[in-house]
N, C-alpha and C positions, 0 to 999 in steps of 0.2 A: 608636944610629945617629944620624949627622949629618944632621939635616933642610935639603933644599935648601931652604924659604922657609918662613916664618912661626915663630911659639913654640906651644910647649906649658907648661901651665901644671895642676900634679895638687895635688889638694888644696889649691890654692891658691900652692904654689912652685914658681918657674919651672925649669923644666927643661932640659940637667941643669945651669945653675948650682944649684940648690939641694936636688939630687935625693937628698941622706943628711937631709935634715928629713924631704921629703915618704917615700920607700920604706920606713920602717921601720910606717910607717901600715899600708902595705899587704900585705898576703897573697895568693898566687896558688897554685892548682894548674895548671899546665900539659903537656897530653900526659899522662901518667899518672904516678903513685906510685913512686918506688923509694927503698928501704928496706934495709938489711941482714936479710936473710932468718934469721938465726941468734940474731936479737935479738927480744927483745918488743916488742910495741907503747908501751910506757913505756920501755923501754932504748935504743928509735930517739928516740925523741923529747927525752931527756936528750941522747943526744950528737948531735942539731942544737940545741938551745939553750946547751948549753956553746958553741958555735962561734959562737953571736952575741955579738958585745962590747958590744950595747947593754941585755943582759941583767944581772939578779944570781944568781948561781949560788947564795946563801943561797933564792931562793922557787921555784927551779928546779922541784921536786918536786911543790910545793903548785899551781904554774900547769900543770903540764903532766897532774895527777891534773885540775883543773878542765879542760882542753881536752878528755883522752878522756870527762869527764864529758858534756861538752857534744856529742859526736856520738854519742852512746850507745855508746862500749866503754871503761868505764871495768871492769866486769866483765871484760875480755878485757885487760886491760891488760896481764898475767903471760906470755900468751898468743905465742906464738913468732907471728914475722908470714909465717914460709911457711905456716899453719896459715891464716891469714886468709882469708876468703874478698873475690870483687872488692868489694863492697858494702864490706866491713869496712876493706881497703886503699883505698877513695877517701876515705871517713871519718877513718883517720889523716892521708891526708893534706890533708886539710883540719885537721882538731889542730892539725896539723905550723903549717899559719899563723896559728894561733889560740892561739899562745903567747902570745904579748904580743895587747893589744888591738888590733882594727884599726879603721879605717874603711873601708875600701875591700878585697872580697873579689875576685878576677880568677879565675875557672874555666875552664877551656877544658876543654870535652867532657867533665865532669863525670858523665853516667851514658854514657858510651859502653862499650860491653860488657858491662852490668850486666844481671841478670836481671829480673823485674819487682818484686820486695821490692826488692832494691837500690835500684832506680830511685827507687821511694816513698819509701825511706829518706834518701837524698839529695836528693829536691823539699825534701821535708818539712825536710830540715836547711837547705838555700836559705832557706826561707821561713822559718823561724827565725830566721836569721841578718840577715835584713832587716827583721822585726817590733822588731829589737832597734837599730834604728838605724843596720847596716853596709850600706852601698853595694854590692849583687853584681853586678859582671858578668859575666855566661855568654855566653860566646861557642862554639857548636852549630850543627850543621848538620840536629838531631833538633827539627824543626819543633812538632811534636805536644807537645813538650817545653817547648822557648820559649812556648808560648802560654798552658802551664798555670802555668808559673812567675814569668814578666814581666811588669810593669807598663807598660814600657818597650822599644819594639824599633825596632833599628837594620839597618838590610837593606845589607851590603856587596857588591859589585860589581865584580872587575876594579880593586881596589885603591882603589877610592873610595865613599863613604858615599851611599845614592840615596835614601833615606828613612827618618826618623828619628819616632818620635813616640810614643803609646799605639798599641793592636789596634784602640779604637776611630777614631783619628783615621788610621791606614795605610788602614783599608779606606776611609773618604769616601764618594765617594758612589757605590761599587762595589755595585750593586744588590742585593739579596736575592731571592732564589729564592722561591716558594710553590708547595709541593705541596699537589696534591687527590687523594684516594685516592678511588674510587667507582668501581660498576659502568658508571656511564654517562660515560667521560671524556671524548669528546666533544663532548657537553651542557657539561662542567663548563669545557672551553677554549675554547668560545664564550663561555659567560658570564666570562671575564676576559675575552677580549678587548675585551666590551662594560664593563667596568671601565675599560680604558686598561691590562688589561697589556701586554707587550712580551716579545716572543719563543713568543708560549706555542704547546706541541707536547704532542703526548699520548705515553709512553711504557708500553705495553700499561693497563693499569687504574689509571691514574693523570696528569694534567694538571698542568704545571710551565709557570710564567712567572715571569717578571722584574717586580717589583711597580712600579717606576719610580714610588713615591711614594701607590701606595693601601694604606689601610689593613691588613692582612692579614687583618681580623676581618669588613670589609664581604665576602671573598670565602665568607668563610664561610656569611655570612648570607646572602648572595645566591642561596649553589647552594640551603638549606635551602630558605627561601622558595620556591626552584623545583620545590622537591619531590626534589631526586635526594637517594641513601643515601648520604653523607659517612662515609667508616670509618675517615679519617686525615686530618690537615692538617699541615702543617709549615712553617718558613719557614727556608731552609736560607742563612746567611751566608756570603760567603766565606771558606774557611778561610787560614792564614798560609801554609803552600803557594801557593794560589792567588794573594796579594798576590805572592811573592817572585815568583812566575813572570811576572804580569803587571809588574814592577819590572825584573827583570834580564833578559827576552825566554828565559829559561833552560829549557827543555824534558828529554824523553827524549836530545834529540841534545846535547851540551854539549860545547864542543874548548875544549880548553886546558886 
């Protein structure tokens, strides 16, 4: 698409003047897998690499036996791919971009509709894939996902980027929670208040506040010192959920 103002620049060449250096780097699964259903999973993957002319059809075999190596079906290779389960078709087609070397992996929605093996099996090839030096980006709306995967997270919005950074640097200085579990919760949110927490409310046998900069280990020690029976503690972060919503004002109610 034609950008009304600025450049883009991938891998380092500007785009798209010089968009056949940089896209052969790259590999994407986008939306989901499809495949000739009457072929193997090695018989798909041969004729999409016959169909790139920046390939040699002499190591065709031997890289495309290393790709199903590399997402774990190389045993299933023989394997008709209507037989394939979802886990096994997100896997090929990630292969599918893992013919030639890349740097730069692009996934979109990568375990969507997987079961919970799938899912694992796919983090797990993520994180692979970036221990080895390839750039992934996942772009998900499965929150709980992005956070167990990413190093790096970018929160979009309405067609523009609102904040970009580590999990640790989005959250700032979006306060942490401490829970008190005890019989006497009352006692136990006096005594933060007289800390300096903030917000603290008892919800049945248990006292939560907003640490606003105390220790979490002094509330500890305070309630013992006081004598009550501490049965739980916790210090609860905000989750990426909670950044996005506090980011894009995004609730239950969402138009558009």
């Amino acid at each position: 698409m034609t950008p009304t103002s600025g450049s883009v620049e991938l891998l380092g060449s500007p785009i798209p003047e010089r968009a056949g250096d940089a896209l052969p780097r790259v590999g994407a699964l986008v939306e989901g897998p499809a495949f000739h259903p009457y072929l193997s999973g090695r018989d798909n993957l041969l004729r999409l690499d016959a169909a790139d002319r920046t390939t040699r059809s002499s190591t065709a075999r031997r890289r495309v036996d290393e790709a199903l190596d590399r997402v774990g079906l190389l045993a299933a290779a023989g394997k008709r791919y209507r037989a394939y389960s979802l886990g096994m078709c997100q896997r090929l087609a990630i292969a599918a971009a893992l013919l030639t070397p890349k740097d730069l992996m692009v996934l979109d929605e990568p375990t969507n509709g997987l079961d919970p093996q799938g899912t694992r099996e796919v983090r797990s090839l993520i994180a692979s894939l970036a221990d080895d030096g390839t750039t992934v980006l996942v772009s998900s709306h499965l929150l709980s996902e992005v956070e167990q995967v990413c190093t790096h997270i970018g929160v979009m919005h309405v067609g523009r980027l609102v904040a970009q950074g580590t999990a640790a640097e989005l959250r700032g200085d979006r306060e942490s929670e401490a829970r008190i579990d005890t019989d006497q919760p009352a006692e136990a949110a006096a005594i933060m208040r007289e800390l300096g927490l903030l917000d603290v409310h008892v919800v049945r046998s248990r006292a939560i506040g907003r640490l606003a900069g105390v220790a979490p280990e002094k509330v500890v020690s305070a309630c013992v010192h006081r004598g009550l029976s501490v049965t739980g503690f916790a210090v609860d972060s905000p989750t990426l959920e909670d950044i996005f919503v506090s980011l894009t004002g995004e609730g239950f109610d969402v138009s558009g």
